[in-house]
C-alpha positions in Angstrom: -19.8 20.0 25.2 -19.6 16.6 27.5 -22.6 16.4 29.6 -23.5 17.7 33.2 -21.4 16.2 36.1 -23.4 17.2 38.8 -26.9 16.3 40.0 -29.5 18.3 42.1 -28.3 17.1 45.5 -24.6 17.6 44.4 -24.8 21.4 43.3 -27.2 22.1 46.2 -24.2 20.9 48.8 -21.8 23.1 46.4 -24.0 25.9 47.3 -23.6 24.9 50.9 -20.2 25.3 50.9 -21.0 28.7 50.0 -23.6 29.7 52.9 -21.4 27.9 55.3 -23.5 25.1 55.7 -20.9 22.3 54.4 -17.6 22.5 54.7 -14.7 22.0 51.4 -12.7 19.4 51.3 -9.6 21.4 50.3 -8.2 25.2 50.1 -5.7 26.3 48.4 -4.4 29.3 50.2 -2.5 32.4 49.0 -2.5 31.0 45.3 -1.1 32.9 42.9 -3.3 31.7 40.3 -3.3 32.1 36.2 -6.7 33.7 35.6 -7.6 32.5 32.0 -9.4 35.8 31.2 -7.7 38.5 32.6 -4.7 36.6 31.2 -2.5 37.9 34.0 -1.5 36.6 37.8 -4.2 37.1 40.1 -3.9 36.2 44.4 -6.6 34.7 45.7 -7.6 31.7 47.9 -9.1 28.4 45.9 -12.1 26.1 47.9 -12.9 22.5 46.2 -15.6 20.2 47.4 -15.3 16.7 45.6 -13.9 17.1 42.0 -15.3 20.7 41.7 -14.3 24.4 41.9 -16.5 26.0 44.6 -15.2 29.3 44.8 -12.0 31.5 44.3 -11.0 34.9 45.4 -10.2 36.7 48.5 -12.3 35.1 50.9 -12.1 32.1 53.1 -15.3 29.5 54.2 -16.7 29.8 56.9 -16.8 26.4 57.4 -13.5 24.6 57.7 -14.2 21.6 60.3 -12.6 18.7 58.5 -10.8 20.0 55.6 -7.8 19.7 53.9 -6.0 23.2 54.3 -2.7 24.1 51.9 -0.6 27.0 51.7 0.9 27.3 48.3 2.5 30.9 49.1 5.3 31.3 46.9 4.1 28.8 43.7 2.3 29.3 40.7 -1.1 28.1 39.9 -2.5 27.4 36.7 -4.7 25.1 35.3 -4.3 21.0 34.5 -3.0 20.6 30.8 -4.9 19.5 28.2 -3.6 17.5 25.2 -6.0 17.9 21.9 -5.1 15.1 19.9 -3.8 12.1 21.5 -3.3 8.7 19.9 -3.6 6.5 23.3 -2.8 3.1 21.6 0.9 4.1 20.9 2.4 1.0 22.5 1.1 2.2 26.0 -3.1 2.6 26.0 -5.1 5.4 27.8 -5.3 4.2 31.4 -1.4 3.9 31.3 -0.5 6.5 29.3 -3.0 8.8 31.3 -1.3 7.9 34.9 2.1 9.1 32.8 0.8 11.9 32.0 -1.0 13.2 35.1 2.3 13.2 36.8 3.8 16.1 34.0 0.3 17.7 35.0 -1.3 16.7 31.6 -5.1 16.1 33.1 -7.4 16.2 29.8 -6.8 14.5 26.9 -8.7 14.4 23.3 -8.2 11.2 22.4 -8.5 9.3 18.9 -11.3 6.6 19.0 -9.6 4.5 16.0 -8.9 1.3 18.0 -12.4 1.2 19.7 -13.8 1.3 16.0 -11.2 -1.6 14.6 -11.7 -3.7 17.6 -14.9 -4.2 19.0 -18.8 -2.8 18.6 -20.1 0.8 19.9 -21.7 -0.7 23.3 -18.3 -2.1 24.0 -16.6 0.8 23.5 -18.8 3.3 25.0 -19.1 1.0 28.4 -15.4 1.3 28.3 -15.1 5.4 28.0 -17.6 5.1 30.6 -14.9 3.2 32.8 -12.4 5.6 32.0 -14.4 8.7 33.1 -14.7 7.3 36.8 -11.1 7.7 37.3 -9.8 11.6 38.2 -8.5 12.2 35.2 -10.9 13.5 32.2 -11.1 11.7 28.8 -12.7 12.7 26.0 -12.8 11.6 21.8 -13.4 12.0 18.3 -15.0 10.4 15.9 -13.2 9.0 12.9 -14.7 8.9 9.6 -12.3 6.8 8.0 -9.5 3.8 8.8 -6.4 6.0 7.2 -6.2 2.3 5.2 -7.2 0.5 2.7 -9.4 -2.3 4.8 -12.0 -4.9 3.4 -14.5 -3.9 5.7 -14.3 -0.6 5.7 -17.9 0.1 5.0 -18.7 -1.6 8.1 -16.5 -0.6 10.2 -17.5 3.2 8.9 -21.1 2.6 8.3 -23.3 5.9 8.9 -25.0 4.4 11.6 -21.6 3.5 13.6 -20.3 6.8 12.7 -23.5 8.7 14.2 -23.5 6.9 17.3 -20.0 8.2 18.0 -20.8 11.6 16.8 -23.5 11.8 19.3 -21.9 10.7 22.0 -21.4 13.3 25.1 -18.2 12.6 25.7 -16.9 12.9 21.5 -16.2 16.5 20.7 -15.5 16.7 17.3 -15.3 14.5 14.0 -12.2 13.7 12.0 -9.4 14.0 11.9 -10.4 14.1 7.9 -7.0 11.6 6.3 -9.7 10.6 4.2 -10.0 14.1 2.8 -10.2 13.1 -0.9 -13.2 11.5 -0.9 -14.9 14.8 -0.1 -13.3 16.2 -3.4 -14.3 13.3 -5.5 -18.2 13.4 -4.5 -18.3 11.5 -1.2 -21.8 13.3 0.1 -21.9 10.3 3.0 -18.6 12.0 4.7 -20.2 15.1 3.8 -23.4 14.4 5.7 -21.3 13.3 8.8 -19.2 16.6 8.6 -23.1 18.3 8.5 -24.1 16.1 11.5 -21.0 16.8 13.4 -21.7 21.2 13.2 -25.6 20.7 13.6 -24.8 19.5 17.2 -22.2 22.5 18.0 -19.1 20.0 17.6 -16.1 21.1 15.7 -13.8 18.8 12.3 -10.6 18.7 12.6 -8.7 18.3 9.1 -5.5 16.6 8.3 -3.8 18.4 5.6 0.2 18.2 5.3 1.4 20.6 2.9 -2.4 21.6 1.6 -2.2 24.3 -1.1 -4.4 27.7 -0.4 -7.2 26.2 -3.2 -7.7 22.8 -0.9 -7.7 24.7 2.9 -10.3 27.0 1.2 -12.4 24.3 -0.2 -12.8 22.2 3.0 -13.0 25.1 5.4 -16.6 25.5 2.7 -17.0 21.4 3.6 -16.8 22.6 7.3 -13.5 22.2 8.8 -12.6 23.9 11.8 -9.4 23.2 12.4 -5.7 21.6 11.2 -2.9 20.6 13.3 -0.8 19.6 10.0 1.2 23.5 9.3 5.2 22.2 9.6 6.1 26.3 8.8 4.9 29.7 10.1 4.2 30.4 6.6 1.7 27.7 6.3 0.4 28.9 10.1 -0.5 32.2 8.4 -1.9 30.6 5.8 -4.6 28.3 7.8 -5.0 31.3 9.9 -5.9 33.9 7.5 -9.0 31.1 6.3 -10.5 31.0 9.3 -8.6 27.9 10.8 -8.0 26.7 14.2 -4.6 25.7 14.3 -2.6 23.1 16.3 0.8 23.3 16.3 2.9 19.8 16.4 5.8 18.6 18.7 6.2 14.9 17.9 8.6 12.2 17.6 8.2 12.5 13.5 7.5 16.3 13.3 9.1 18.3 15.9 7.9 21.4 14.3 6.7 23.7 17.2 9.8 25.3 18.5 11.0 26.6 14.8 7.5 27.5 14.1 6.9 29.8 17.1 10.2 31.0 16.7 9.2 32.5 13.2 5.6 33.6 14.8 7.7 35.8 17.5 9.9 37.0 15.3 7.4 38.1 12.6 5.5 40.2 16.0 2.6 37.8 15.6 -0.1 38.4 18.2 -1.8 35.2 17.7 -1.4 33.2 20.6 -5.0 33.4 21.4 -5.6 31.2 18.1 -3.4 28.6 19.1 -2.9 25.3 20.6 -0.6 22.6 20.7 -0.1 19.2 20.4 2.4 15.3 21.4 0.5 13.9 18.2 0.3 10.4 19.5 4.4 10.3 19.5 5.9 7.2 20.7 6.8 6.7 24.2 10.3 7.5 24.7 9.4 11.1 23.3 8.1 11.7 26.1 10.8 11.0 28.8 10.9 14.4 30.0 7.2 15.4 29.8 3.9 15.5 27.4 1.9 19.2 27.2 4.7 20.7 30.3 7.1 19.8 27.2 5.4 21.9 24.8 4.7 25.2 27.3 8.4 24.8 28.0 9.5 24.9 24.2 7.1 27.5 24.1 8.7 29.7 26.4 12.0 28.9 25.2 11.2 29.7 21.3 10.4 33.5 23.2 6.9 32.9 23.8 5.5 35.4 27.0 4.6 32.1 29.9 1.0 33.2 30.3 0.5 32.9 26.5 2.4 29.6 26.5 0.2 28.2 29.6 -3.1 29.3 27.8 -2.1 27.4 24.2 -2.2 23.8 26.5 -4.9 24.9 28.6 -7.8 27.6 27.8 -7.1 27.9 24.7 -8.0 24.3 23.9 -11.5 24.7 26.3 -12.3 27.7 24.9 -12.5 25.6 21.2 -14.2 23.3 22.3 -16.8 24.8 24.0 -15.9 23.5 27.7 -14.8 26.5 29.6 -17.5 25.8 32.4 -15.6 22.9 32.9 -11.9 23.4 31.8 -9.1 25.4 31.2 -10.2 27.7 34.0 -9.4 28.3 37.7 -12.9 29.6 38.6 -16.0 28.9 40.4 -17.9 26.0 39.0 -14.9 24.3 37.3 -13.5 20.4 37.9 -10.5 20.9 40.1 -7.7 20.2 37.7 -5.4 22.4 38.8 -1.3 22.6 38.6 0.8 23.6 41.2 3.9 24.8 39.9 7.7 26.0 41.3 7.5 29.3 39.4 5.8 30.4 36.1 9.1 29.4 34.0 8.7 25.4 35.5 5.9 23.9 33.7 6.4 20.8 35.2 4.6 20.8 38.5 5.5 20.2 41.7 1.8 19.0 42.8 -1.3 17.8 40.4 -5.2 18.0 41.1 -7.2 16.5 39.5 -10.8 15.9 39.7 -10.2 17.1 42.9 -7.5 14.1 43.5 -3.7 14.4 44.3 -1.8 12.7 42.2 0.9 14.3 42.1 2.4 16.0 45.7 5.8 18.3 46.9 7.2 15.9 43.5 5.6 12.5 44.4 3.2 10.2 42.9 0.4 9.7 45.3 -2.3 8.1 43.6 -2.4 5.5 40.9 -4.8 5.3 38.2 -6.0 1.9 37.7 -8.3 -0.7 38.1 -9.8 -0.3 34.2 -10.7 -3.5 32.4 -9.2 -4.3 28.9 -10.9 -7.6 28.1 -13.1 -6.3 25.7 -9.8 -5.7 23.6 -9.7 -9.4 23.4 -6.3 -11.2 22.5 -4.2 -11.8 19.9 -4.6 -15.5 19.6 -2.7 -17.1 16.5 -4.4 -20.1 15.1 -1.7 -21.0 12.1 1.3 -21.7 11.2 3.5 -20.8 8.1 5.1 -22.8 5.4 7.6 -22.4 2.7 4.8 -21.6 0.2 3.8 -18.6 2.7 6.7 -17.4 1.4 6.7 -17.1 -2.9 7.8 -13.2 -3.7 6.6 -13.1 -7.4 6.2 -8.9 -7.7 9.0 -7.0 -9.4 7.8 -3.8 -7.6 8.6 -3.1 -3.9 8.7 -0.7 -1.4 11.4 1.7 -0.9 11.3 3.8 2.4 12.4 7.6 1.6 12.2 8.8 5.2 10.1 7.5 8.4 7.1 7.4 7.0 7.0 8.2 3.6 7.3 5.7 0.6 7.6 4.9 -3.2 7.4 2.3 -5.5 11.2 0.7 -6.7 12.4 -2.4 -9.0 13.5 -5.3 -7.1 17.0 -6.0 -7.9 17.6 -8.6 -5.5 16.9 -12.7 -6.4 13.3 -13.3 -5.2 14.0 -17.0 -5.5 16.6 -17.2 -2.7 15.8 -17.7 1.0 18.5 -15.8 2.1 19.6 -12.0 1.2 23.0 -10.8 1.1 23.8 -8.7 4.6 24.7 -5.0 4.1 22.4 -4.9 1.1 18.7 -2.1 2.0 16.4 -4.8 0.8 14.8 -7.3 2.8 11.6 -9.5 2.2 8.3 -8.3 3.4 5.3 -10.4 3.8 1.6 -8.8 5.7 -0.7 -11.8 6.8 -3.8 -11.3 7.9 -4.0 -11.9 11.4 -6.4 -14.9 11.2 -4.4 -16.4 8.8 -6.8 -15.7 5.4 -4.6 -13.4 3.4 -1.2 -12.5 2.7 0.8 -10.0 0.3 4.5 -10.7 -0.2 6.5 -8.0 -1.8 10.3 -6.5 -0.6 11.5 -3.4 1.2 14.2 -0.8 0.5 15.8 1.3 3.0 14.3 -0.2 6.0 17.8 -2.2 6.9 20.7 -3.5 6.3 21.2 -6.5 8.7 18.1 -7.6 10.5 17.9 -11.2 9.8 13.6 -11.6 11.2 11.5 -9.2 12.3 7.9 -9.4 13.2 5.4 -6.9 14.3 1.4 -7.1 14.8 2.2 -2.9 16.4 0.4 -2.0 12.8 -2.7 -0.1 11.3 -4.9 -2.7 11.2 -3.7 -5.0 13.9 -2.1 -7.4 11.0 1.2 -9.2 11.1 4.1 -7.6 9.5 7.1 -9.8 9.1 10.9 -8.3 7.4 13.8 -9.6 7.4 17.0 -11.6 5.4 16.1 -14.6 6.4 12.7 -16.5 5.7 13.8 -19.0 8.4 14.3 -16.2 11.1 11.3 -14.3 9.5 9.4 -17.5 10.6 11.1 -17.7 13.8 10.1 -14.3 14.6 6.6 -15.1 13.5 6.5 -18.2 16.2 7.8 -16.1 19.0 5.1 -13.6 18.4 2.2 -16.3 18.5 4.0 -17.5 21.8 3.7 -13.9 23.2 -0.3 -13.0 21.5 1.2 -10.1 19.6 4.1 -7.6 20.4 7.4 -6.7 18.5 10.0 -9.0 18.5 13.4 -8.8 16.5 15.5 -12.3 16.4 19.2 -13.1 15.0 20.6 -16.4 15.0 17.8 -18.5 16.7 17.3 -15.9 19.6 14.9 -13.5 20.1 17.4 -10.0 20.7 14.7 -7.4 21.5 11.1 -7.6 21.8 7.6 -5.2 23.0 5.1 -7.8 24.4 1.4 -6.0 23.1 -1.4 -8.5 25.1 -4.0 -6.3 24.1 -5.5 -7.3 21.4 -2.0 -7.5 19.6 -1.1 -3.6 19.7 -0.8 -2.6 23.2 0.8 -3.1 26.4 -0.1 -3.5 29.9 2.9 -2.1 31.1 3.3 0.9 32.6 5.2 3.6 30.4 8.2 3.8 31.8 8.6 0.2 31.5 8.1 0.6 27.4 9.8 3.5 27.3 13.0 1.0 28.6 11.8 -1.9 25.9 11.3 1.0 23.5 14.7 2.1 23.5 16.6 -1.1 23.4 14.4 -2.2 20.3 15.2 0.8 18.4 18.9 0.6 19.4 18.6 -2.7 18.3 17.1 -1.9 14.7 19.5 1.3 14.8 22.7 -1.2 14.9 21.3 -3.3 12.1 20.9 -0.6 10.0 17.4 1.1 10.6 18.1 4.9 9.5 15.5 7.0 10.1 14.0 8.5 13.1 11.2 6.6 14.1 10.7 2.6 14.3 7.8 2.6 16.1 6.0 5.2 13.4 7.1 3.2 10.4 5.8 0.1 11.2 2.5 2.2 11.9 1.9 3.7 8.8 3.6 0.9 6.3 -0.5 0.8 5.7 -1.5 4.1 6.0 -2.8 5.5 2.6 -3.1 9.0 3.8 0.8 9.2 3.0 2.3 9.3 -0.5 3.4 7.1 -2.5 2.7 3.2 -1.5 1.5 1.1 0.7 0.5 -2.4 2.3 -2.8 -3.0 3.0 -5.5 -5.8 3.3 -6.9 -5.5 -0.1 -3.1 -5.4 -1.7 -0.5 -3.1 -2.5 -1.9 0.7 -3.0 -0.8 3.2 -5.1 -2.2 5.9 -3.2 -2.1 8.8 -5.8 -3.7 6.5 -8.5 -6.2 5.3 -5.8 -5.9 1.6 -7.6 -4.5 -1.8 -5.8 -0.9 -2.3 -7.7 -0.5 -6.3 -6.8 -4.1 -7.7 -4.8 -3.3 -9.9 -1.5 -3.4 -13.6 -1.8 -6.0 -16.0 -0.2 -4.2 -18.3 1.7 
């Protein structure tokens, strides 16, 4: 639970407001409120002083001489969304991602700290989330206990003492999510010990477990998992239910799983809409054109789920877990004052947003801007080298072959390693990962990625190296030049000119834009890709987890090629 907001001399003038003595600053009037409890509509009026909740029911203050009185006869009142997994650093980051969100009425997030922990130390990062929490929106985090790679310094970057600091922090409410499962099986007791911490202090684990048999979700439920947010079928629901699971159901730009799911769940006569929440899943940004949680209460209630049920899975429901209900997920004395105003219950999308007491959102306008957050401690991507011919010697007779997004096994390269140019129209294309300082790099080829992108290059990855792909090792190093002129970004080139590109200033993997603006940059890259003969569903996610070894069969990463079911490096990187 995050710490305290209010001091003495703050909850004594709350009390005030009470006895008359202060006035609110705003009252709702004849609201028509979700009560989280009662789980039913309840009319009532709703007084805020600040960022808080002061009281709700039938009565009005005594005291009204200088506030902000609002009628919101005839709407719907429930309260601000929250989002239980988020991935901020998805092209946009969390301040921009955040004032995106706020406008679908999206006010909490639980957000992944995996970017903090690859880019800079704790004191860094925890003045930053300190940043974040003075704007009116609420942020809070996990703790990771792994880098979902293969990385050199993995040990420091995940050292027990790093780990603890973030588990202890107020504003972290759980450890995990657990990609690094396996370890647990094969005797890690440090990752155990974390897992122990994590409980001892009333926080919850989150797993990560696609397509987990019954034998494995029973085993780490005994390691002390909580929750999983990884079922893709109702069946597999039931099954993470009937252990004792919490469970998260996914609508994503790589799983869109929720609407078939609660489909089944309906039609089975499952009442277990109390035990569930849902989550975005750190999609990419155009997913999320026409909302973030709004979109998930809407498929809800479209896959036949009852609205108040629908409203609870992205608001209470997710308090309730998590132990914040004195803050959250509730429109009730005592609470912050994130609260959505809505057209009618079947409209998740609101038509007005509080939060923190703040409008951001009003009668369908933006009305506040969150801003003014610092990124420098992100640093830069600043490239200090150059590539030459000999950057580019493919030697390995094993490559990559892509079998959907994300998802990838090991193939025999069939096409002439020797030549600088492939054939157009052929699926394979050179890869080459340098570290991005210039120390390492592991050439290898790619199958399935494309069929006519000439140079490609990318430092949008897991570990905030360069990724270069393409026909050509003259436009690969093209690409490669235009990146260092931009300090990191996406960029795809054909014929000496740069045809799309994602500029990522911070530190290399993020913009500064605003999310509509990516979403626009977004879309006309992956157009782009799509006309040279990119297949699959998601760009943005493949380039992502190209390193990620908590997905079968192969990947990239700064200690080599990994075979991740074997656990062993295939073909080590190269000093440079």
């Amino acid at each position: 639970m995050p710490n305290q907001l209010w001091k003495i001399k703050d909850v004594r003038k709350h009390v005030d407001v009470i006895d008359g003595i202060t006035a609110p600053s705003l009252v709702l009037t004849n609201a028509h409120y979700l009560h989280s409890i009662f789980k039913t509509w309840i009319q009532g009026n709703i007084w805020i002083l600040g960022d808080r909740i002061i009281y709700v029911g039938s009565e009005m203050p005594k005291n009204l001489e200088g506030t902000e009185v609002v009628d919101v006869a005839g709407k719907k009142v429930v309260p601000g969304y929250i989002e239980p997994h988020v991935h901020p650093f998805q092209l946009y980051n969390p301040l921009t991602f955040s004032n995106y969100a706020a406008q679908f009425g999206t006010t909490t997030f639980i957000s992944d700290n995996s970017e903090f922990v690859k880019m800079m130390d704790n004191a860094s990062a925890f003045h930053f989330l300190n940043e974040l929490e003075k704007l009116p929106f609420s942020y809070y985090w996990w703790a990771r206990f792994d880098s979902q790679t293969e990385r050199a310094n993995e040990g420091q970057l995940f050292s027990n003492e790093n780990v603890l600091e973030w588990i202890n922090h107020p504003n972290v409410l759980l450890g995990g999510e657990l990609t690094g499962w396996p370890r647990l099986m094969h005797g890690d007791d440090l990752m155990l010990s974390w897992i122990q911490n994590t409980k001892a202090i009333g926080k919850k684990v989150e797993g990560h477990f696609p397509g987990a048999s019954e034998r494995t979700l029973a085993r780490m439920r005994l390691f002390g998992v909580d929750g999983d947010h990884e079922a893709m079928t109702a069946d597999e629901v039931e099954l993470r239910l009937l252990h004792g699971y919490a469970v998260t159901l996914r609508y994503s730009s790589i799983r869109p799983d929720l609407p078939n799911i609660l489909k089944e769940i309906v039609a089975r006569g499952h009442n277990v809409f109390d035990h569930l929440m849902m989550t975005t899943d750190g999609s990419t940004p155009s997913f999320h054109l026409d909302g973030v949680m709004d979109k998930c209460i809407q498929a809800a209630m479209d896959a036949g789920v009852k609205p108040i049920d629908a409203y609870l899975m992205a608001s209470y429901n997710v308090a309730r877990y998590y132990n914040m209900t004195t803050l959250h997920g509730v429109i009730g004395t005592g609470r912050l004052a994130n609260i959505n105003i809505l057209q009618d219950e079947h409209s998740p999308n609101p038509v007005s947003v509080l939060s923190k007491g703040v409008w951001l959102k009003r009668d369908g306008e933006k009305v506040f801007d969150l801003s003014g957050v610092d990124f420098a401690s992100f640093g830069k991507l600043d490239i200090q080298f150059d590539l030459t011919d000999n950057d580019f010697q493919f030697s390995s007779r094993i490559g990559i072959e892509m079998v959907n997004d994300v998802i990838t096994k090991p193939y025999s390269i069939t096409a002439n390693r020797e030549e600088k140019t492939l054939s157009m129209g052929t699926d394979e294309s050179f890869l080459v990962m340098i570290d991005r300082n210039g120390k390492w790099l592991i050439n290898t080829m790619i199958k399935g990625f494309d069929t006519h992108i000439e140079g490609f290059a990318t430092s949008y990855s897991n570990t905030g190296d360069i990724i270069l792909i393409g026909k050509s090792i003259e436009a690969m190093k093209f690409a490669f030049q235009k990146l260092k002129e931009i300090n990191g970004g996406i960029i795809l080139v054909e014929k000496g000119e740069v045809i799309a590109k994602i500029e990522l200033p911070i530190g290399g993997f993020t913009s500064i834009s605003s999310v509509e603006e990516v979403i626009e940059k977004e879309l006309h890259l992956k157009k782009a890709v799509r006309d040279r003969g990119y297949i699959h569903s998601d760009f943005i996610y493949t380039l992502l987890f190209l390193q990620s070894t908590h997905l079968p069969y192969i990947r990239v990463t700064q200690v080599g090629m990994f075979d991740v079911m074997k656990n062993k490096v295939m073909l080590p990187s190269i000093m440079r």
